[in-house]
N, C-alpha and C positions, 0 to 999 in steps of 0.2 A: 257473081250473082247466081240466085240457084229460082229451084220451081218450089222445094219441100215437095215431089215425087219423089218414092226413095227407087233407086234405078238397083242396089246391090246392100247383101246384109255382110260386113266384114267381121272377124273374128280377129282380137287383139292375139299377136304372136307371140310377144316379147316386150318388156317396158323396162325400160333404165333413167331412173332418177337422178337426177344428178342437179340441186338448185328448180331446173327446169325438165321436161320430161321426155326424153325421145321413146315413139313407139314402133313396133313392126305391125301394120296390117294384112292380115292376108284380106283376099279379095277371088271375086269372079271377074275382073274388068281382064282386056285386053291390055296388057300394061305396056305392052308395046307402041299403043298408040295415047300413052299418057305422058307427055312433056313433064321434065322436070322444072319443079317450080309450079307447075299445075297446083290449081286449087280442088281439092276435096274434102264434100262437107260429111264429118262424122260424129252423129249423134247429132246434129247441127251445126258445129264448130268450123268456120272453114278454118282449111287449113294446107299447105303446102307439102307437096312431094319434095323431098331433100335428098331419093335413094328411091331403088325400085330394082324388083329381080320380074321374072313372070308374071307370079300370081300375088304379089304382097308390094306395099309400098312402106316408105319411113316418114316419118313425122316429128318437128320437134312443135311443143305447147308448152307454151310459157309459164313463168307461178303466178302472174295474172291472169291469165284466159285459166290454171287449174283453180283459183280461186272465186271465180265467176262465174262457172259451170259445176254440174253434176262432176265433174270429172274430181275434183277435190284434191288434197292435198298427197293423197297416198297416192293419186293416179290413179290408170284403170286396171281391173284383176287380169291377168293373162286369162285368155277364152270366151272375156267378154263380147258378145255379140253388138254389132252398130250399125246403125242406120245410114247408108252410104249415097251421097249425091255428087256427081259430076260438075263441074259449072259448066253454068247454059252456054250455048254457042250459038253465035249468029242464025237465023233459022228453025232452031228447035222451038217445038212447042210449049205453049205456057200453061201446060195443065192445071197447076197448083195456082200461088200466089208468088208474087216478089221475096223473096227470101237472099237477106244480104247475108248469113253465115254468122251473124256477129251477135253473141247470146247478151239479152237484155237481163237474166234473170233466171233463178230456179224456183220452178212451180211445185208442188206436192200433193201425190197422189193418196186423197183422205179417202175416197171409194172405188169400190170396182164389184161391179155383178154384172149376171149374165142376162141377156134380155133375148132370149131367140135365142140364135147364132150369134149376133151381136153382143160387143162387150163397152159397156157403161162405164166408163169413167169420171171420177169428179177432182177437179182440183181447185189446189189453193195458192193462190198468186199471191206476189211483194204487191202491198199497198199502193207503193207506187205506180205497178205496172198496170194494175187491177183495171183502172179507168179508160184505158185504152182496149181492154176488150170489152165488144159487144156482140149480142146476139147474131146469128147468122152470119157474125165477123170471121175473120181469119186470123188463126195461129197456129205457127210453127212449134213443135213440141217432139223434142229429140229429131229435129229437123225436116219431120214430116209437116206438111200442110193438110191442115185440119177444120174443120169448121163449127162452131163453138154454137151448143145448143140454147143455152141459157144461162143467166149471169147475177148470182145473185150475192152482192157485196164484192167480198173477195173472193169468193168460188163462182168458180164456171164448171160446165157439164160438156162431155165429148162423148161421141155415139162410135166405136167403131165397126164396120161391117166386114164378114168373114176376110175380105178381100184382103184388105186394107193389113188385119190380122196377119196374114200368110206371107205376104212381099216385105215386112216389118222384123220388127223386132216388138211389134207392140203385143203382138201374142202373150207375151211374157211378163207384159205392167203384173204390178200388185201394190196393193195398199202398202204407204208408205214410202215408194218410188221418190228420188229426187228428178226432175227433169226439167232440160234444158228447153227455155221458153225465149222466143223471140217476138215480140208484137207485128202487127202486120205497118208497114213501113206508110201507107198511106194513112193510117189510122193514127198514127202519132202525128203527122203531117193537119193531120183535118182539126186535133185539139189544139194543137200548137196555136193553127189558125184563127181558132174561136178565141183561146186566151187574146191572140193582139187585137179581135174583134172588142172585145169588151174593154180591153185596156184602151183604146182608141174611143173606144163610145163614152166611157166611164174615166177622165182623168184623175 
């Protein structure tokens, strides 16, 4: 279970295909105190320590999670930058929202300007997922928690402020971006709900 705060931005060290995909991340974590088998989420994806030196951990991702994620079939470029979250532990704070790691979908970045400081983005959701976000809702997006301006069809708007930029890897969006979109977990919960409300009203 994660917040979508990103706590570390890692850089891809090394990727060996093979069927499935093992990666090398480096990292700023204290790896000393990261358990193997730990879960860390990158880009969004959780995913498990299987190896770890210092400063970098390993990972294998399977040809379904690279099939259902931004991550795609070629895997990630060595150097590539990632949005890095720890899983939550008893105690920590829940800044963000509920973020289980498990990518629902790839959303696509059709805008980006600058507003201020601020950088505007617009995306474009799977049909499917589309219904699930709302206004002042929450999503997860390359595993950051975000909060979603406005919703109109299948595009939603995202505001982001310098901040937010800097601790990121969002600084870097640009038009055309694939990105890893997870809907906010209560939100799927509450249609769900409404569908058996009507199925039960309406036989």
């Amino acid at each position: 279970m994660f917040t979508g705060i990103i706590t570390d931005i890692g850089k891809v060290l090394a990727v060996e295909m093979r069927g499935d995909m093992r990666a090398r991340i480096g990292c700023g974590y204290d790896m000393a105190g990261v358990d193997m088998g730990a879960s860390i989420a990158c880009d969004g994806v959780c995913l498990t320590v299987i190896a770890k030196g210092a400063d970098w951990f390993d990972v294998d991702i399977s040809a379904e999670t690279l099939s259902k994620t931004n991550i795609g079939a070629e895997g990630w470029p060595v150097g590539k930058r990632l949005n890095l979250e720890r899983a939550l532990r008893v105690g920590d704070e829940l800044g963000g929202h509920i973020v289980s790691g498990h990518v629902d979908g790839v959303a696509r970045i059709t805008e980006a300007r600058r507003e201020g400081d601020s950088l505007r983005l617009v995306f474009e959701a799977p049909a499917a997922l589309a219904r699930f976000i709302a206004p002042k809702g929450s999503v997860a997006l390359n595993g950051t928690s975000l909060t979603v301006n406005e919703v109109e069809g299948t595009s939603f708007g995202i505001n982001l402020i310098p901040h937010t930029q800097e601790v990121t890897t969002w600084g870097d969006a640009a038009e055309g971006d694939a990105v890893n979109l997870e809907i906010d977990t209560l939100a799927r919960y509450v249609a769900r709900l409404a569908e058996a409300d009507r199925t039960i009203g309406h036989p």
